[in-house]
C-alpha positions as CSV (number, residue, x, y, z in Angstrom):
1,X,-1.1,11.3,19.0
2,X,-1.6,9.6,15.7
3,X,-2.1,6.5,13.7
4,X,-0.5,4.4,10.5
5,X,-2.8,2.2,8.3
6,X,-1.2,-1.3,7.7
7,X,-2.7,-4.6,6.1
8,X,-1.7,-6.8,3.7
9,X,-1.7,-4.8,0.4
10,X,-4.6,-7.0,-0.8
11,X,-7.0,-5.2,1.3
12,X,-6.7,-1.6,-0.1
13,X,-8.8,-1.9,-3.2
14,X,-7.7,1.3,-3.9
15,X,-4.2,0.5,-4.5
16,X,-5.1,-2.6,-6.8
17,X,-7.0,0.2,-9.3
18,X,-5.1,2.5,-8.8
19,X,-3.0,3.2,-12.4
20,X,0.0,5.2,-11.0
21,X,0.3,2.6,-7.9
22,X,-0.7,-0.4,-9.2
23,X,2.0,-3.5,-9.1
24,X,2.3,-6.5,-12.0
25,X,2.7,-9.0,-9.3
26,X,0.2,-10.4,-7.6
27,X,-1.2,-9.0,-4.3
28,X,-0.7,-12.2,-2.0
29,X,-0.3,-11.7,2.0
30,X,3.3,-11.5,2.0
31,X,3.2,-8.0,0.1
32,X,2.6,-5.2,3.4
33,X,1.2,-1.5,2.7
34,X,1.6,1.6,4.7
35,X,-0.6,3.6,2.8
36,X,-1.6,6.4,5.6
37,X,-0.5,8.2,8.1
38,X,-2.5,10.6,11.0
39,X,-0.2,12.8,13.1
40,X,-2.4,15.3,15.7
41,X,-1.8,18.8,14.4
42,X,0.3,19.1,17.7
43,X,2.5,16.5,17.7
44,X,3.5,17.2,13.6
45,X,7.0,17.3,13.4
46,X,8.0,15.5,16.9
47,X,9.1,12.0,15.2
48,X,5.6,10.6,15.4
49,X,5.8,9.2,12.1
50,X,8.6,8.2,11.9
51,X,7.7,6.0,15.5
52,X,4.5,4.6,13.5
53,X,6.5,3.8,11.0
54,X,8.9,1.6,13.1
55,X,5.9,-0.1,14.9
56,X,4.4,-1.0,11.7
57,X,7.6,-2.7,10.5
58,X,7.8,-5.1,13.5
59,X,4.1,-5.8,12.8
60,X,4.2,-6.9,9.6
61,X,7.3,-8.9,10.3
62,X,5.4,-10.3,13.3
63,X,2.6,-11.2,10.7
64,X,4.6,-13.3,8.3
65,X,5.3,-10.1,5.9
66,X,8.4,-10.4,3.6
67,X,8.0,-7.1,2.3
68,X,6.5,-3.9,3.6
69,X,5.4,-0.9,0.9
70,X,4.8,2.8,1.7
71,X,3.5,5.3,-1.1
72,X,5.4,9.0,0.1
73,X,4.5,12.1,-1.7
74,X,7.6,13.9,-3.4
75,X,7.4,17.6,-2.8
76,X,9.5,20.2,-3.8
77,X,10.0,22.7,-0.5
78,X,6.9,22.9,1.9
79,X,3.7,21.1,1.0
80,X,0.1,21.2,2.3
81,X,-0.1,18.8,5.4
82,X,-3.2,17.4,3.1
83,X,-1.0,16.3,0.7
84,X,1.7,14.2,3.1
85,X,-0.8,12.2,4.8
86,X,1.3,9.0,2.9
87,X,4.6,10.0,4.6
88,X,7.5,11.2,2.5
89,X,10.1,10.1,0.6
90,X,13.2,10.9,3.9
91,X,10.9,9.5,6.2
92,X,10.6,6.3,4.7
93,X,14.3,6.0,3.6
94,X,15.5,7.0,7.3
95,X,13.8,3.8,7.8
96,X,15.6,1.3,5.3
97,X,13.2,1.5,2.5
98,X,14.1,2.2,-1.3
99,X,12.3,3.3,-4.4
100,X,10.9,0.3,-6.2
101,X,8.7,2.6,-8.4
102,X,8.8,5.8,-9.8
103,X,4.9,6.3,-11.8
104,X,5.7,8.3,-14.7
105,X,2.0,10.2,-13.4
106,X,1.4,11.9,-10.2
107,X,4.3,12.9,-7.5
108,X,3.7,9.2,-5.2
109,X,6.4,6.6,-5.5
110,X,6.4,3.3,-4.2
111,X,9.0,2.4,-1.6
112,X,10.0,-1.4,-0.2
113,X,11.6,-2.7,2.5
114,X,12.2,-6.3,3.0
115,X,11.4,-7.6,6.6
């Protein structure tokens, strides 16, 4: 059916270089990313995400988290399914999160949410 990605944002390396995403505050285990999302090609569109994304929430909580980050594409119209892997910007506000960061660069913004 599908799959989120969720750690503490420490452990995606990738995030910590990453220019556009990259946060001035230290990474410490309070700080939660949803960086990915898998949805079966099937099931796209039946409010799988947007399930995951409400799982991953009460997980981080569960773990101590006090704030959870997610990284949606902004498109304009329809985009490549390649390109929304991250979740986008409605799915994550549907679920109480706001824009933290908006990277001058690229179309990726970083949305919070406290838990």
């Amino acid at each position: 059916m599908g799959w989120a990605s969720l750690a503490p944002r420490r452990h995606f390396a990738r995030l910590l270089r990453s220019p556009a995403l990259k946060l001035d505050e230290p990474a410490d285990e309070t700080v939660w990313s949803v960086p990915c999302f898998f949805i079966a090609r099937d099931r796209r569109g039946t409010g799988v995400a947007s399930e995951l994304l409400a799982e991953a929430i009460k997980r981080a909580a569960r773990a101590g988290a006090k704030v959870l980050e997610g990284y949606p594409t902004q498109v304009d119209g329809r985009a490549p399914n390649a390109e929304l892997f991250t979740g986008t910007p409605s799915l994550f506000e549907k679920a109480g999160f706001t824009v933290h960061k908006r990277p001058a660069s690229g179309r990726r913004l970083v949305v919070r949410r406290a838990l």
